[in-house]
N, C-alpha and C positions, 0 to 999 in steps of 0.2 A: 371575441378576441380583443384584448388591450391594445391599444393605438400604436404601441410601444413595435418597432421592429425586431421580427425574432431573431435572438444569437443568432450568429452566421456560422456555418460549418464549413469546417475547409475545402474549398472549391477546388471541383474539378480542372486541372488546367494541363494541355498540351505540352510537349516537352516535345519537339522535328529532333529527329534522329540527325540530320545532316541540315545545315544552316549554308546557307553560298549567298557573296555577296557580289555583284558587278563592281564593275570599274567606273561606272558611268553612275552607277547608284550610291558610291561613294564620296562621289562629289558634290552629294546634297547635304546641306546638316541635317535631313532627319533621318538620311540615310544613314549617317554617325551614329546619329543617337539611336536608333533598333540597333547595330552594332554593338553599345556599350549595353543597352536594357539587357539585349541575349548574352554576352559573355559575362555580367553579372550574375546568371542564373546558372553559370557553369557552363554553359554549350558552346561550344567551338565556332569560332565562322572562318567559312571557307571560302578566299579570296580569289576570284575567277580572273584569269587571264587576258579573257574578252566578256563582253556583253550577251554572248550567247551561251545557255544553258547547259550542261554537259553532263554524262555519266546517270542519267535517269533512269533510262530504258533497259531493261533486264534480257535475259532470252524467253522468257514467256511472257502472254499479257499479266497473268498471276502476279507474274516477279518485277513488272513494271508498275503496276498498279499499285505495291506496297511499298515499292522504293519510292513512288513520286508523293503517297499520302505521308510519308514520312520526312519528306523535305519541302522547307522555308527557302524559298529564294527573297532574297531583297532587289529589287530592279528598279526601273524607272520606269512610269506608265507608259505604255505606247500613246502615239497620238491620237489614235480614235476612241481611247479611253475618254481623253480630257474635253470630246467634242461629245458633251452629251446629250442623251436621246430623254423622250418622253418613256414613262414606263407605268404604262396603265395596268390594272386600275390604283395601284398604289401609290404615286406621285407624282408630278407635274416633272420631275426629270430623276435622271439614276447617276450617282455621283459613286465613281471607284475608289475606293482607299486600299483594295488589295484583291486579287482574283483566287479563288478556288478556297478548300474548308478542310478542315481536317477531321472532320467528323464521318461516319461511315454510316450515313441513311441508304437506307434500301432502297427507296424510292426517289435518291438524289434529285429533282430538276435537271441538275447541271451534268449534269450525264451527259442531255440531249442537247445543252447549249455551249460548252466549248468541247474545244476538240485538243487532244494531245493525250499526252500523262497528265495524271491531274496533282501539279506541281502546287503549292500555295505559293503566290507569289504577295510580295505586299510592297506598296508604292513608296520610293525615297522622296519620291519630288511632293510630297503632301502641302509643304504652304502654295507650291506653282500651282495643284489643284485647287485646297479652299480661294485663294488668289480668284481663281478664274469662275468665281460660281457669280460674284456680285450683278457680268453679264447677262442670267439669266431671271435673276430676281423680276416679280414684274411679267411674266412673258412663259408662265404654266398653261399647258393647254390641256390636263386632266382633273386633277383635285381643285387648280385655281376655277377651271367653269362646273364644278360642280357648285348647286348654292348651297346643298348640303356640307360641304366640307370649304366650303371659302374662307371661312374665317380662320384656317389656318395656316393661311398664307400661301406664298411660293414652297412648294412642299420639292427636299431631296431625298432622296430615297440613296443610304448609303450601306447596303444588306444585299446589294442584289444576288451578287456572284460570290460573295461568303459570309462568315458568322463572326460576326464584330469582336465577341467577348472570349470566343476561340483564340483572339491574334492579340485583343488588347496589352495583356502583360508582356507581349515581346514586341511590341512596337509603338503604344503609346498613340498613337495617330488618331480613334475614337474618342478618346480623353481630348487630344486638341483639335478635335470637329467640335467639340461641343463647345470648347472656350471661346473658337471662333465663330457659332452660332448663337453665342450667349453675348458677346462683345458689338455681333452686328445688330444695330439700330433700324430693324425694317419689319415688315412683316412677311417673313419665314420662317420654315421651320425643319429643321435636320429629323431624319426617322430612321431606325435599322430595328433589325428581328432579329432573337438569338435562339439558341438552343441550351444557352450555357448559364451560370449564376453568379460569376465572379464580376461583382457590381462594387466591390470597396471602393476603386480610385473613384470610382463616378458619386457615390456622394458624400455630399456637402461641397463640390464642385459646381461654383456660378453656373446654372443653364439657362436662368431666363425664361423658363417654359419654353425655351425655341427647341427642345429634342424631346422626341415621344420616341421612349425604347420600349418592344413589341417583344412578349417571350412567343415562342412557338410552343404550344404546347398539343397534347392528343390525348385521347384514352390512353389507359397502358396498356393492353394487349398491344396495341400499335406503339407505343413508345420503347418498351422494354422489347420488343421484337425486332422492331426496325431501326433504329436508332442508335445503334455504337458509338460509344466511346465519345457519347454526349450528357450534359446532369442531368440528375433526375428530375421528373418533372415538378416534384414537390419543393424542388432545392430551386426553380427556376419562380414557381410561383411565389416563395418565401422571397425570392430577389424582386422579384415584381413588385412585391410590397413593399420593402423597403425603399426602392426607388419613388415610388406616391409618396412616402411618408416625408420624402428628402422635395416631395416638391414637382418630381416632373411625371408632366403628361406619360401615362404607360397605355398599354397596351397589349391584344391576346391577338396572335394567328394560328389560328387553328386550322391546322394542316398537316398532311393532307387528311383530309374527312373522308376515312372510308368506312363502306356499309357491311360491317361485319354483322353476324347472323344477330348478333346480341346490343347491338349499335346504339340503342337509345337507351339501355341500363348502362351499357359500358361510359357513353358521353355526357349521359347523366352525374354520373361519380364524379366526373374531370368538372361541368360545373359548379358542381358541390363543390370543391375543392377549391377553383376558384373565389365562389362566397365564402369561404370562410378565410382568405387568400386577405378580400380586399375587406373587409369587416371592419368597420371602426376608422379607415381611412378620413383624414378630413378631405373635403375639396376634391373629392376621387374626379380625376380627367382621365377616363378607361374607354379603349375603344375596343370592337374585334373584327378581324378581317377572316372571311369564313371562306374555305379555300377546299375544295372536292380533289379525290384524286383522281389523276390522270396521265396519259402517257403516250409516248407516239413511236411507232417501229423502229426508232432509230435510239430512242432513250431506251426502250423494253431491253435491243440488243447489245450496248454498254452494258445496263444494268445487269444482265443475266450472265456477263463476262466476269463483271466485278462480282457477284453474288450469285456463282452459278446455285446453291442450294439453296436459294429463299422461296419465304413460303408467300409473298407479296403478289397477292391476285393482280394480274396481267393478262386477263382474257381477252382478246378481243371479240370473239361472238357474244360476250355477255354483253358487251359495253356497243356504245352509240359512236359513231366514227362521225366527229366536225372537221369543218376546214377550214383554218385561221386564215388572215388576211392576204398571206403570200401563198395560197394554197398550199400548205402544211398539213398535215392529215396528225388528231387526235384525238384518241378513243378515251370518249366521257361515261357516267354514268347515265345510264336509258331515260327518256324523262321520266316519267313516273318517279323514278329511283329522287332523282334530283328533286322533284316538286316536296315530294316527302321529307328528304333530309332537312331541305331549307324552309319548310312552314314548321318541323319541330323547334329549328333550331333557334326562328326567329323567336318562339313562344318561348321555347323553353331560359330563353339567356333573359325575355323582358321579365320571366317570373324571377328565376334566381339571382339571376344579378342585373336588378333594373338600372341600374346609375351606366352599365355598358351601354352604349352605342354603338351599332352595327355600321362600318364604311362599307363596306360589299361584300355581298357572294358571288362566289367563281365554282 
């Protein structure tokens, strides 16, 4: 494959059916400016009376679940957003720029981790957040005491609870994480994971090497199955390339890994795809985070509200029940199941694509 990055096809991008902005999130100027990004694109914003959320909830969970994936609220972070946590294994801390995603995965995570309608909200107060990270710099207690991965600094993790490239063109805020991790003089480094391919603004935008973007990608049986109203994976790996090509650190999460009957031809393909992805790359700085799937009775019965007809194995007798640190019960794949995935996966990605680096499996 030629060094050259390939044409871009016009990227997939979200359009929120209903847009609502606080009063409180108005007073920010980047609360203004998502304002003017979305009524440039045509979409209405709707100016809330107070600071609290209104008119989501439908009379079925059905009809609350489509109206809230359909609405952008612009807010102001709460304040246990801005006090932030470690967030193993992916980063030394988890920095919010916006809560919930507008993509309809079957297997969402977040299902099982916030609770309400699942509204997208995204933060006006963005400079008081990046403002507040220099604090932490210095003072990681995951990737900073790995020696494997020290040398990439104070690592933020800003993907946790949605998908960057989903909200980038209506709020701009990923674009100016990066200007303010490219501008800071230290050793850090900004990271988020998408599903998406709409990488134009981000290059030839100063980074510094300080932000490594991570596509998520999967086989397609699991991609084109679970995955709504997300790019396709080819359009994601094409983005992945051109971001190398422009310079910065990338990166593959491959998740969730599950063990379909055909699972080692079907993930086989996806690293092929991959290689021929990063080919020719100069300088390739490629990592991957290998992530199994799994799930715990309280995500299984979200999920099964939002998606009551998926066909997303959710068995519990197949599967191995752990218990995280706060006594949390969830059900993994059996070892055996696990030892197998990860001695393929480790062989299979140093053959085909040696220049990756594995940061962890989960």
């Amino acid at each position: 494959m030629s060094s050259l990055a390939p044409p871009a096809r016009s990227a997939r991008r979200w359009t929120p059916a209903r847009v609502v902005a606080t009063p409180a999130a108005l007073e920010h100027p980047h609360g203004q400016r998502i304002v003017t990004l979305v009524q440039a694109q045509g979409i209405e914003v709707e100016h809330l009376r107070s600071n609290r959320l209104t008119g989501v909830r439908g009379q079925t969970d059905r009809e609350t679940y489509a109206r809230a994936k359909a609405t952008m609220a612009i807010v102001v972070s709460p304040p246990s957003r801005r006090a932030l946590q470690p967030i193993a294994p992916s980063a030394d801390w988890r920095v919010d720029l916006a809560e919930g995603c507008p993509a309809h995965c079957q297997y969402c995570y977040l299902a099982g981790s916030l609770s309400g309608p699942p509204v997208t909200r995204v933060y006006a107060d963005l400079e008081d957040i990046l403002g507040g990270l220099a604090e932490y710099a210095g003072r990681g207690t995951v990737t900073s005491r790995n020696a494997r991965r020290a040398d990439e600094g104070t690592t933020f993790e800003a993907s946790c609870y949605t998908d960057p490239l989903a909200l980038e063109h209506l709020t701009g805020s990923w674009r100016r994480a990066v200007e303010h991790f490219a501008d800071w003089d230290a050793p850090v480094q900004l990271r988020w994971t998408t599903k998406y391919a709409d990488v134009a603004t981000f290059v030839g935008l100063p980074h510094a090497g300080r932000t490594r973007v991570r596509f998520s990608v999967n086989c397609a049986p699991v991609s084109v199955r679970f995955e709504g109203g997300t790019a396709r994976v080819p359009d994601r790996l094409a983005a992945l390339r051109r971001l190398a090509l422009d310079g910065y650190p990338v990166g593959l999460t491959i998740a969730p890994i599950i063990a379909l009957p055909d699972w080692r031809e079907r993930y086989g393909e996806l690293l092929d795809q991959v290689r021929a992805a990063v080919d020719g790359v100069p300088e390739l700085d490629l990592t991957a985070e290998l992530i199994t799937h799994r799930f715990t009775p309280g995500s299984k019965e979200v999920l099964l509200g939002w998606y009551p007809r998926t066909r997303l194995e959710m068995d519990e007798e197949s599967r191995s029940r752990k218990h995280g640190k706060f006594g949390a019960v969830k059900y993994v794949y059996p070892r055996d199941t696990m030892a197998e995935l990860r001695e393929w996966f480790h062989a299979e990605l140093a053959a085909r694509v040696p220049a990756c680096r594995i940061l962890y499996w989960t």
